[in-house]
C-alpha positions as CSV (number, residue, x, y, z in Angstrom):
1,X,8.0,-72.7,97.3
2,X,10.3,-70.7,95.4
3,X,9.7,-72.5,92.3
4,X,5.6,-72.3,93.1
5,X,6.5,-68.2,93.0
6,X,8.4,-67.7,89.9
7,X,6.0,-69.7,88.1
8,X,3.4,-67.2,89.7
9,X,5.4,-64.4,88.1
10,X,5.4,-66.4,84.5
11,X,1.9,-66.5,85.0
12,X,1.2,-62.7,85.6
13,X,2.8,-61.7,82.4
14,X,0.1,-63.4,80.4
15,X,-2.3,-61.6,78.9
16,X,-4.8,-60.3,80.9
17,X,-8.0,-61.0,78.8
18,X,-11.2,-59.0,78.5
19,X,-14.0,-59.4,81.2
20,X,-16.7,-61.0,79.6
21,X,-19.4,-58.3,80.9
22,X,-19.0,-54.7,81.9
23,X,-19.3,-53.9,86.1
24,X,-22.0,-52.2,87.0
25,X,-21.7,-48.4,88.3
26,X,-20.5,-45.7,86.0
27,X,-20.4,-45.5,82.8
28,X,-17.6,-45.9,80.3
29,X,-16.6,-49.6,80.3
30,X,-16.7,-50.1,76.7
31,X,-15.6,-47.5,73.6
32,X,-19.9,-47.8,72.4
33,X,-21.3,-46.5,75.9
34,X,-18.6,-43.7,75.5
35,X,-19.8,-42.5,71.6
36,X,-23.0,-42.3,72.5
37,X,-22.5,-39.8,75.6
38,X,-20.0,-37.8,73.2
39,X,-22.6,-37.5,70.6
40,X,-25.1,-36.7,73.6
41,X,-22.9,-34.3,75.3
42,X,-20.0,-32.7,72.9
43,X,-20.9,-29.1,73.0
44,X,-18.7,-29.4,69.6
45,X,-21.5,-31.3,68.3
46,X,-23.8,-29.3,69.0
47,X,-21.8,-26.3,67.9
48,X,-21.9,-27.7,64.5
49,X,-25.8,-29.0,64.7
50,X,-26.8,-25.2,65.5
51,X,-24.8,-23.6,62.8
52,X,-26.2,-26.5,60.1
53,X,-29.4,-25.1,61.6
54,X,-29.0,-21.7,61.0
55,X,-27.9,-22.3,57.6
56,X,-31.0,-24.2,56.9
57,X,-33.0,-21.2,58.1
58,X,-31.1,-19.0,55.5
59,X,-32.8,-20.9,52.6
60,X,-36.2,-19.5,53.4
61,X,-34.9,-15.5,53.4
62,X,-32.6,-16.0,50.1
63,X,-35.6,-16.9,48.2
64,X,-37.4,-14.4,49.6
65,X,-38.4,-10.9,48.0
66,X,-36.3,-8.0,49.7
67,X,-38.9,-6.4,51.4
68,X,-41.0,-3.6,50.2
69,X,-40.5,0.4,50.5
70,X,-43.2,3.2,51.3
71,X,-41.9,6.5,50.5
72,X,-44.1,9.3,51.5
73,X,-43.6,12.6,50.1
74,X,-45.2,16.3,51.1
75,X,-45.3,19.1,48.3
76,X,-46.3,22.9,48.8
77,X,-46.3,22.9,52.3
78,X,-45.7,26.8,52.7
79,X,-49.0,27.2,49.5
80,X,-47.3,29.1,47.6
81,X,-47.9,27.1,44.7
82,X,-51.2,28.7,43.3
83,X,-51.3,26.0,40.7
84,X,-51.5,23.1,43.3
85,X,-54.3,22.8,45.2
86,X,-53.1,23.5,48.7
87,X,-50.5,21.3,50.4
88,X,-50.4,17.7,48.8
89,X,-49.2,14.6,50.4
90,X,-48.1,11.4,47.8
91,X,-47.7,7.7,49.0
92,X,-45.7,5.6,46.8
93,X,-45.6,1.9,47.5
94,X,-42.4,0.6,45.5
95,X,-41.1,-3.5,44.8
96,X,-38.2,-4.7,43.6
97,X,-38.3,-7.7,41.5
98,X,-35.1,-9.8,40.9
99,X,-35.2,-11.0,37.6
100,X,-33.7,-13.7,35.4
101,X,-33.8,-16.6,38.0
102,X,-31.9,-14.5,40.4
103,X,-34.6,-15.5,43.4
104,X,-34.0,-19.3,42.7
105,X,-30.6,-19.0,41.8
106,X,-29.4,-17.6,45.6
107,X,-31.9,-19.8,47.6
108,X,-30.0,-22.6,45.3
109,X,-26.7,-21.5,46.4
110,X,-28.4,-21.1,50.3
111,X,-29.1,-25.0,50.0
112,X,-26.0,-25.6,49.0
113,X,-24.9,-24.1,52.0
114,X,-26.4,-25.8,54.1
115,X,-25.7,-29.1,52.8
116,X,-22.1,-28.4,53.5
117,X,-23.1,-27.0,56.7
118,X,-24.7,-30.5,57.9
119,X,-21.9,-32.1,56.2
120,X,-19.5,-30.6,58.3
121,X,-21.4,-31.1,61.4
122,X,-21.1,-35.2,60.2
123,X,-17.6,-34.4,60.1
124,X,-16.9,-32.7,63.6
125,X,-19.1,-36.1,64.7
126,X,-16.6,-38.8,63.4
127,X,-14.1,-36.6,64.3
128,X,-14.8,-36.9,67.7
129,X,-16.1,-40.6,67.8
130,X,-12.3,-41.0,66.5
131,X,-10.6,-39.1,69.2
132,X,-13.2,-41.2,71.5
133,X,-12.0,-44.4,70.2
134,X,-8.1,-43.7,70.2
135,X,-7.9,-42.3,73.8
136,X,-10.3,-45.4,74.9
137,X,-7.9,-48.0,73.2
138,X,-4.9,-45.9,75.5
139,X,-7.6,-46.2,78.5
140,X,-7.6,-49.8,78.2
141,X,-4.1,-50.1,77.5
142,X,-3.3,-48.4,81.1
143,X,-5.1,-50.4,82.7
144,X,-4.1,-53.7,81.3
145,X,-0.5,-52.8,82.2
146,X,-1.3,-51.5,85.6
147,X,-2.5,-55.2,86.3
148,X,0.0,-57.2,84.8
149,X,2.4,-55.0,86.8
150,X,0.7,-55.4,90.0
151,X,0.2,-59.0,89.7
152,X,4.2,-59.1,89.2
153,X,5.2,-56.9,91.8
154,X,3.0,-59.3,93.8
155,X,4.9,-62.3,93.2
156,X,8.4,-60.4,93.0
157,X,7.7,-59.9,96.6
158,X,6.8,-63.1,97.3
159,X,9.8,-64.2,96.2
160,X,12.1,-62.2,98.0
161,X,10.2,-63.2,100.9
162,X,11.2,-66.8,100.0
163,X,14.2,-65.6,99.4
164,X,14.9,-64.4,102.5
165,X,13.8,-67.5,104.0
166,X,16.4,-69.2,102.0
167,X,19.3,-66.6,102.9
168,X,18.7,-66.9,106.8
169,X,19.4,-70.4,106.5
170,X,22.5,-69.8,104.1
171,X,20.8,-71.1,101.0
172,X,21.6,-67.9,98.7
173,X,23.2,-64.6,98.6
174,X,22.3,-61.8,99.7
175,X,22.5,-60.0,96.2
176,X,20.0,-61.9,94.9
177,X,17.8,-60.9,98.1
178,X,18.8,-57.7,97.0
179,X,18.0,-57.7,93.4
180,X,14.6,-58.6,93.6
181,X,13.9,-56.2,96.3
182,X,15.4,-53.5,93.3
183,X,13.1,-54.9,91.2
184,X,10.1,-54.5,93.6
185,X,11.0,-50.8,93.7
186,X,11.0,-50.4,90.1
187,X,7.7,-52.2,89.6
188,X,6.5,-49.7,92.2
189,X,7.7,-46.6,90.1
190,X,6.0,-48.1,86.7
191,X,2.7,-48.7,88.9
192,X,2.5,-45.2,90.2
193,X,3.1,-44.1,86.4
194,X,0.5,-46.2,85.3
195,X,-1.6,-44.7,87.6
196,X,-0.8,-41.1,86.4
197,X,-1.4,-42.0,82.8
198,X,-5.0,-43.9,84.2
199,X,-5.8,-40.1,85.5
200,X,-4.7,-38.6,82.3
201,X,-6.9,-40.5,80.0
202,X,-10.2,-40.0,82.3
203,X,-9.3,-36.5,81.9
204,X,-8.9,-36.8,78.2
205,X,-11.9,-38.6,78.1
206,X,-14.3,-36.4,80.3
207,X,-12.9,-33.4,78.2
208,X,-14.4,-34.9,74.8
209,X,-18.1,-35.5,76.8
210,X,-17.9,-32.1,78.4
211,X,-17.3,-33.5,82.1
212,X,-15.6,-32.8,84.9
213,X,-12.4,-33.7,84.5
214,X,-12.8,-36.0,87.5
215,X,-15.5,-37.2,86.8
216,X,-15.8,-41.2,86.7
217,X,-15.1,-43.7,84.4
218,X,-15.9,-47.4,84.4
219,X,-13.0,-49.8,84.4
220,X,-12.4,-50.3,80.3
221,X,-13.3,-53.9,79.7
222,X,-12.7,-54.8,76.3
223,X,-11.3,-53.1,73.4
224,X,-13.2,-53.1,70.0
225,X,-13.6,-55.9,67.9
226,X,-11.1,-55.5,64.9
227,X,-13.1,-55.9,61.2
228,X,-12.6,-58.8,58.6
229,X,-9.2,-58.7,56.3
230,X,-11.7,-58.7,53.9
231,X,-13.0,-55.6,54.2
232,X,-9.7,-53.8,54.5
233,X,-8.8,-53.4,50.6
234,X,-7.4,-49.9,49.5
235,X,-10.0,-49.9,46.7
236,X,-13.2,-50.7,48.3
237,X,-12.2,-48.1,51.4
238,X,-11.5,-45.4,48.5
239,X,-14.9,-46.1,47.2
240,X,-16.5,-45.7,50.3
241,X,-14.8,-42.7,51.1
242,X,-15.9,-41.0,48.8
243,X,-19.3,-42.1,48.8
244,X,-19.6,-41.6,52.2
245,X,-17.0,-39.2,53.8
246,X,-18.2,-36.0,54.8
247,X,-15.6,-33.9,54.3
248,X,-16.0,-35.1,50.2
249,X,-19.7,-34.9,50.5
250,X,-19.0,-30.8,51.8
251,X,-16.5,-31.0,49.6
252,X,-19.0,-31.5,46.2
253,X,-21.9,-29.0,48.5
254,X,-19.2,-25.9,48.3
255,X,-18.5,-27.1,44.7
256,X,-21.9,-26.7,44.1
257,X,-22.4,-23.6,45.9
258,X,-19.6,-21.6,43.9
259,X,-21.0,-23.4,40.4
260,X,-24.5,-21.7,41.3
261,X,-22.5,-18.8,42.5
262,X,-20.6,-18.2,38.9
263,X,-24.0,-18.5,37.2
264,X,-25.8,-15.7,39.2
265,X,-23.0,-13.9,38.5
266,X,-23.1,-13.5,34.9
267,X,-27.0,-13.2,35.3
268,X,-26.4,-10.3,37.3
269,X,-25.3,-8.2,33.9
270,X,-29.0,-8.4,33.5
271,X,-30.9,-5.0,35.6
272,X,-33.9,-6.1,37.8
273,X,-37.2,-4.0,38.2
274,X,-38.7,-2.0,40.8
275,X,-42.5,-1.9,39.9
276,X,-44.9,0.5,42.2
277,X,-48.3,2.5,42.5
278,X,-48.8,5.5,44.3
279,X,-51.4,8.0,45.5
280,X,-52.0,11.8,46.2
281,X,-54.1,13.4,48.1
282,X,-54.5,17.0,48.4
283,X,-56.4,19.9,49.9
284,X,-59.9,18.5,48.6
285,X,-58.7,14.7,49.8
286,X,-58.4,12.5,46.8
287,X,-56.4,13.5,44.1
288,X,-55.7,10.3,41.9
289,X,-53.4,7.0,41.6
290,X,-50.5,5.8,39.6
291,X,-48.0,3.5,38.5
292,X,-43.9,3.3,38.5
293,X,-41.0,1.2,37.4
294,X,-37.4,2.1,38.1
295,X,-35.0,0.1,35.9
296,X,-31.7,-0.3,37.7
297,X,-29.0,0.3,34.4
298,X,-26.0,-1.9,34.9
299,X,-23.4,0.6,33.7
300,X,-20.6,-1.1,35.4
301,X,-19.5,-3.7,33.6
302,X,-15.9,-3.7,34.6
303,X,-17.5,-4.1,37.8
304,X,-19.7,-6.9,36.7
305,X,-16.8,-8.6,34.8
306,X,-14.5,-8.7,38.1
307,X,-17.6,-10.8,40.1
308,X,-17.9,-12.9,36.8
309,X,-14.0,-14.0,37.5
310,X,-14.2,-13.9,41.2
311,X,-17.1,-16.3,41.3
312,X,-15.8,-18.3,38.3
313,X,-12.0,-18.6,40.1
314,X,-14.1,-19.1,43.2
315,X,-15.8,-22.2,41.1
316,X,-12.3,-23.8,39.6
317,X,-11.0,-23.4,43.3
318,X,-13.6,-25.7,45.0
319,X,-13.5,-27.7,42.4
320,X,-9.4,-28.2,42.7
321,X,-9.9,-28.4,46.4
322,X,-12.4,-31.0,46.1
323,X,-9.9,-33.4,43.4
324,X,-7.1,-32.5,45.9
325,X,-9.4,-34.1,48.7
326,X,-10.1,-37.1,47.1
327,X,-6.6,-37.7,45.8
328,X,-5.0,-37.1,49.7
329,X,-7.7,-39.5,51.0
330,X,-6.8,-42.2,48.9
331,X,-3.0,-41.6,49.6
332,X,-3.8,-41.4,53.6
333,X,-6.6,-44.7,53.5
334,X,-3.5,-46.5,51.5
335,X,-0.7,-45.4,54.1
336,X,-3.3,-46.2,56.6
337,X,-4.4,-49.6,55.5
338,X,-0.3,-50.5,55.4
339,X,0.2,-49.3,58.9
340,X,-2.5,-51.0,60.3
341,X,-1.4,-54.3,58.0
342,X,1.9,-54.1,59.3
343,X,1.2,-53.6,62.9
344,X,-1.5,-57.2,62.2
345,X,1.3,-59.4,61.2
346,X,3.7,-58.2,64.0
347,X,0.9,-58.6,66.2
348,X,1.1,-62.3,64.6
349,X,4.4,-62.7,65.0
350,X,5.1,-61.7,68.4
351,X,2.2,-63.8,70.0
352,X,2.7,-66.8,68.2
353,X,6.2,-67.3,68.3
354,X,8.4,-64.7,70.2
355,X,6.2,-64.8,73.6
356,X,5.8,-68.3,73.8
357,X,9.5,-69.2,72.8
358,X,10.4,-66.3,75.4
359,X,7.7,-67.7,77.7
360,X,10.5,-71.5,77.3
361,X,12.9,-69.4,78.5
362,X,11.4,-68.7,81.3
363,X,11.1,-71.9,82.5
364,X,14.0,-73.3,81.3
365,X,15.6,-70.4,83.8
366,X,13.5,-71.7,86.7
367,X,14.4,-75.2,86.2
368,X,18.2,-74.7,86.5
369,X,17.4,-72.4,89.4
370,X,15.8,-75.3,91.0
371,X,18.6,-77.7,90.0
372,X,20.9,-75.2,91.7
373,X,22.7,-74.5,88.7
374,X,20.7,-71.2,87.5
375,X,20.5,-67.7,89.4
376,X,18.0,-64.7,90.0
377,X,19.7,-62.6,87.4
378,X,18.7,-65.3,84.9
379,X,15.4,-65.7,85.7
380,X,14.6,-62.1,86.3
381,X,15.8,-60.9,82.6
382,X,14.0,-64.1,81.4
383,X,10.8,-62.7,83.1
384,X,11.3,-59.1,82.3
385,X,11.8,-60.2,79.2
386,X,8.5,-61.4,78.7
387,X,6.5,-58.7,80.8
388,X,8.1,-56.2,77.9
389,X,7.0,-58.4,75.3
390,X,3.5,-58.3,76.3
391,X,3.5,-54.6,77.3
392,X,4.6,-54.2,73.3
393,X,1.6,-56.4,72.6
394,X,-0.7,-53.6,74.6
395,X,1.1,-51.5,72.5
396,X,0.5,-52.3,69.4
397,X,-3.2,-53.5,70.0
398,X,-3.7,-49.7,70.8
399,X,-1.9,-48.6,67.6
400,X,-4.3,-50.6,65.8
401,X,-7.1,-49.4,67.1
402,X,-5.9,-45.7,66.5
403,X,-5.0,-46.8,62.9
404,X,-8.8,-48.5,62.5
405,X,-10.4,-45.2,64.1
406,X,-8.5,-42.8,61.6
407,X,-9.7,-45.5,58.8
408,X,-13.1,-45.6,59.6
409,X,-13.5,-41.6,60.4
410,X,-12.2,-40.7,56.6
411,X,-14.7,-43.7,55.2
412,X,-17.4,-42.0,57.2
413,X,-18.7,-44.7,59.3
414,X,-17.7,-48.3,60.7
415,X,-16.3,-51.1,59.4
């Protein structure tokens, strides 16, 4: 019976695999069902959707004409002026007209806008779908451990309850009665930790879909399939980063912007127009129409030269912002891709060959035990042993997945 109950223990450190469908009730099972409520419910999101909306709108008034002006003027109103005919009241209707591509140059630059502004709203997305994905993998990782814990508390008792059988009738010590009672009370402390870090990453995940922070979570069932080998090559990521990422795509947008943004400033040298007509009526009604123009002289041309720089340092700015960006992505996606590498093969080497020759030791442990010639403090490092192999396995399952969501929020999308 005491054999029966280690080997119970050997089996609880095993990996506890995924469930091959999620439970019913609520939601949160899986790291899909939770991006698509953050997308749904991220006031962040939607933060960035209304202000790549309101840039939109701005496109319409920048290529708009600034709006007209009615100036009304009233001459003679005390008639003392003999030579006018009574008092005499003038209406001039006056319109500016930007010149020299101006109009289409600053609805250009308004598009530009808000091309980075949607851009940027892509970006606050996958930058929360990462966060999502991360703090899931964690989820799952809890939980994992919180069962393989459970399941060997469950046996460790059993044991000592067989041990204590054994003691009674004088067929072991005391201290090893005592040790794996010890050990029952440590496994008790990790479980109630386990359970304090389950109620931390609900929290953390109810914060990023704007929920209670009580609100409930499914039981994580599965963590996310990891992509081919194939796919991860430094190049081919770089590539699609920059075709894809929207942080480079705002990044060209503002280059854009400031390009269109030098150009209107040198075109602003150029004066625009005001053209108008006008009316007067006096003391006998109508008194004749007329034209105007006004001419706006640019005078101030150390004035006009400063906006020239200023937009044209603006211009070599976003432009040296923009090589910067693509130069640190490739260095990140690299340092990245040999992270999440490195973790792979450890990952390798640790389940097919340290946990299983660990997983011998084990029972080599229980079978000198049961020949008498073992004891508890054997077996029990032998076991702990393997417990803290596969809690490192948890581990570094979740750094992978971490690694794979940073990867796959700078190539803008997933593998």
């Amino acid at each position: 019976m005491f054999r029966t109950s280690l080997a119970g223990l050997v089996g609880a450190v095993v990996m506890l695999g995924p469930a091959d469908a999620a439970p019913k009730g609520p939601t949160g099972a899986t790291a899909a069902e939770l991006i698509i409520l953050a997308r749904q419910l991220s006031p962040e999101v939607a933060a960035a959707a209304l202000m790549a909306e309101a840039a939109t709108a701005r496109i319409t008034a920048a290529g708009s004409l600034p709006d007209p002006t009615l100036r009304i003027d009233a001459d003679n109103l005390d008639s003392r002026d003999i030579s006018m005919n009574g008092t005499s009241t003038t209406f001039r209707l006056m319109q500016e007209f930007p010149l020299w591509g101006k109009l289409g140059l600053k609805r250009d630059v308004a598009g530009f806008e808000a091309t980075a502004a949607r851009y940027r709203r892509q970006g606050t997305e996958f930058e929360l779908i990462a966060r999502v994905k991360s703090v899931f993998a964690a989820r799952y990782a809890t939980f994992q451990a919180h069962a393989l814990t459970q399941r060997t508390l469950d046996t460790i008792l059993t044991a000592a309850a067989t041990l204590r059988g054994r003691y009674a009738q004088g067929g072991t010590a005391q201290e090893d009665v005592l040790r794996l009672e010890i050990e029952a009370e440590e496994l008790n402390i990790e479980i109630e930790r386990l359970r304090g870090q389950q109620t931390k990453t609900t929290a953390q995940l109810n914060a990023l879909l704007n929920r209670r922070p009580e609100a409930a979570l499914a039981i994580p069932v599965a963590l996310r399939p990891l992509p081919s080998e194939r796919t991860m090559i430094v190049s081919a990521l770089v590539d699609r980063a920059i075709q894809s990422s929207p942080v480079i795509a705002e990044g060209r947008a503002k280059v854009a912007s400031a390009t269109t943004m030098s150009s209107l400033a040198e075109r602003n040298r150029y004066p625009d127009v005001t053209l108008g007509v006008m009316t007067k009526r006096d003391r006998d009604g109508y008194a004749g129409v007329g034209v105007m123009g006004e001419v706006r002289i640019p005078l101030q041309q150390g004035a006009k030269e400063a906006e020239i720089t200023a937009a044209s340092a603006e211009r070599a700015a976003s432009e040296q912002r923009l090589n910067t960006l693509r130069a640190t992505l490739g260095g990140e996606l690299g340092g990245m891709l040999a992270e999440y590498r490195a973790a792979s093969k450890t990952l390798q080497i640790i389940q097919h060959h340290h946990f299983p020759k660990s997983e011998l030791v084990v029972r080599f442990a229980l079978n000198a035990l049961e020949a008498r010639q073992g004891d508890v403090i054997r077996v029990l490092d032998a076991i702990r042993r393997v417990r803290t192999i596969q809690l490192e396995i948890l581990k570094i399952q979740v750094q992978q997945q971490a690694t794979l969501a940073e990867i796959e929020k700078a190539i803008g999308g997933d593998l």
